[in-house]
C-alpha positions as CSV (number, residue, x, y, z in Angstrom):
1,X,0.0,0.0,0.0
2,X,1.4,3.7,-0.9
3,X,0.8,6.8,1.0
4,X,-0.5,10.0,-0.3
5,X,3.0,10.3,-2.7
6,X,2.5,7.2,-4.4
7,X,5.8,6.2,-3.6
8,X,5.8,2.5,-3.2
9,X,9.1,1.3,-1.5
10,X,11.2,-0.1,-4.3
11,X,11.7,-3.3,-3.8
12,X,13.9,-5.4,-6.6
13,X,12.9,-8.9,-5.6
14,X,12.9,-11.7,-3.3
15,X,15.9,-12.4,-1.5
16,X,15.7,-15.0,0.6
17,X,13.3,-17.6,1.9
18,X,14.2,-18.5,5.8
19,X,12.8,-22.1,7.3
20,X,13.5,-23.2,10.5
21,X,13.7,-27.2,10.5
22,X,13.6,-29.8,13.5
23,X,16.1,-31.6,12.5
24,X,18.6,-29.3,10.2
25,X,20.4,-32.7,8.6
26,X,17.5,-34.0,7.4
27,X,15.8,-31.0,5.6
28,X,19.5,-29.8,4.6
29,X,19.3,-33.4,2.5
30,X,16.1,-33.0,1.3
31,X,16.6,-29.6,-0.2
32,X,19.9,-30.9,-1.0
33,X,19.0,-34.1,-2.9
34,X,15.3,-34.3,-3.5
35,X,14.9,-30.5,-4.5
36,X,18.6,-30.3,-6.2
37,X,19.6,-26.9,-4.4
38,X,23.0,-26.5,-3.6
39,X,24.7,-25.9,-0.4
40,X,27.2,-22.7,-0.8
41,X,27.5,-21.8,2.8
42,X,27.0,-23.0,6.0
43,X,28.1,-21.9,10.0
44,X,27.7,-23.3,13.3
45,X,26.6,-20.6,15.5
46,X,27.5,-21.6,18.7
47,X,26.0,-18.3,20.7
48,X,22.6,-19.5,19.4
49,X,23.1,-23.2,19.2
50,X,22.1,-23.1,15.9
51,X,23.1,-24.0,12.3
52,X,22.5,-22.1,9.3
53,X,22.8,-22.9,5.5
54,X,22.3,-20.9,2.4
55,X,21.1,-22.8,-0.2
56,X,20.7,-21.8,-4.3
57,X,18.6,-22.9,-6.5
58,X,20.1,-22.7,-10.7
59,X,23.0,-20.4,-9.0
60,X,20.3,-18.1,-7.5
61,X,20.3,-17.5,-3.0
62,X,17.1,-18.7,-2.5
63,X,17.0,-20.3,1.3
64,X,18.6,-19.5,4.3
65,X,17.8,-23.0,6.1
66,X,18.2,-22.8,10.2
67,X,18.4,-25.2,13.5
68,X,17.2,-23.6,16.9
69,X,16.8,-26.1,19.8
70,X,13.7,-26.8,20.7
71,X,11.5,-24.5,18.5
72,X,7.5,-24.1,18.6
73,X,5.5,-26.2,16.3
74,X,3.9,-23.8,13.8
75,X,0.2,-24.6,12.6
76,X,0.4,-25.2,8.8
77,X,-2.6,-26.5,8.1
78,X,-5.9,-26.3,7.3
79,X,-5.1,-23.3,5.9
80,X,-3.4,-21.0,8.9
81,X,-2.7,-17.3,9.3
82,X,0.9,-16.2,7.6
83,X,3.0,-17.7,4.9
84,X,0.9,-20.1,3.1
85,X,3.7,-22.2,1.0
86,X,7.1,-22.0,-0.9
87,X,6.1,-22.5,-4.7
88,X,8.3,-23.8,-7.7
89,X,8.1,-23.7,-10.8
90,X,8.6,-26.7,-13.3
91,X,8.2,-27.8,-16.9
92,X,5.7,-31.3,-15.8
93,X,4.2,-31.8,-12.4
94,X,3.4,-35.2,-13.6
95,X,7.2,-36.1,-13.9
96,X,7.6,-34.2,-10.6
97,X,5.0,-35.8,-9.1
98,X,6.4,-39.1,-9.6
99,X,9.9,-38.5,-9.0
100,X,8.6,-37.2,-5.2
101,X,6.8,-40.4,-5.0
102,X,9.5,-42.8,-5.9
103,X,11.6,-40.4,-3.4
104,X,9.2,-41.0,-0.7
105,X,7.9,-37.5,0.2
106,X,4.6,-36.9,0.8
107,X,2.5,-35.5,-1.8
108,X,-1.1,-34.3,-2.4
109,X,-2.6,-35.3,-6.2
110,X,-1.8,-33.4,-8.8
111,X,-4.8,-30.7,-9.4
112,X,-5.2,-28.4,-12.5
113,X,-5.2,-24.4,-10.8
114,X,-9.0,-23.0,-11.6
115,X,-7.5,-19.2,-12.4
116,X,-4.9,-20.6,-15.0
117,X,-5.7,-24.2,-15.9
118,X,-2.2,-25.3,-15.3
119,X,-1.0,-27.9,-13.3
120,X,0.0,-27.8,-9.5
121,X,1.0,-30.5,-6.9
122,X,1.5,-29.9,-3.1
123,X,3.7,-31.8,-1.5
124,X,5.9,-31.5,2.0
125,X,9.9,-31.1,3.4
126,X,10.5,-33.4,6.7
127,X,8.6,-30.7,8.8
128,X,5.4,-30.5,6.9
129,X,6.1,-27.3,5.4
130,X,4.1,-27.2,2.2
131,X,5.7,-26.9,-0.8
132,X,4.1,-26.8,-4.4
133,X,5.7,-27.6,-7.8
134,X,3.5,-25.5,-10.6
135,X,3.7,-25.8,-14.3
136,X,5.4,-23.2,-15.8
């Protein structure tokens, strides 16, 4: 929303995505192997006890992936207040789809999007945080 000027702050794009995961090993894997991002930093902070990665995506920063101890459960679903999910786009959700499957992730069916009539499929990282392939 602009005030009274107009002037809308000028953003340039998305930075960074930031997820906090239960077990940091585990999700750094799965965004690792299942998703294909790549690892190009990554500290042990010992003052917070907690690990963090960046992690690209074609050679763009996309996720800044984090361990605290002991964090709060965060409602996901059905459909709570905040950041809904983490969408990607791909050329076939049906090869996706079935590469998730035989990966063993858990995934919704694929559903056709009513606005654009293309192709989506939900599906979830080792914390349940939902992520969506859509056809590009």
């Amino acid at each position: 929303m602009s005030d009274e000027t107009g002037a809308a702050l000028p953003l340039k794009r998305v930075h960074h995505i930031a997820i906090i995961a239960s077990d940091y090993e585990a999700s750094k894997r799965f965004y690792t192997s299942v998703l294909g991002c790549v690892l190009i930093t990554e500290v042990y902070r010992a003052e917070r006890d907690s690990w963090m990665g960046d992690l690209a995506l074609n050679g763009e920063y996309l996720i800044e992936l984090f361990s605290f101890p002991d964090p709060p459960a965060r409602a996901s679903g059905p459909e709570a207040l905040g950041l809904r999910h983490l969408a990607f786009a791909v050329d076939d959700v049906d090869a996706g789809h079935a590469r998730l499957v035989e990966l063993g992730v858990r995934v919704e069916d694929v559903r056709i999007d009513p606005h654009t009539s293309r192709k989506m499929l939900f599906f979830f990282d080792p914390d349940g945080l939902p992520l969506e392939l859509y056809e590009a």
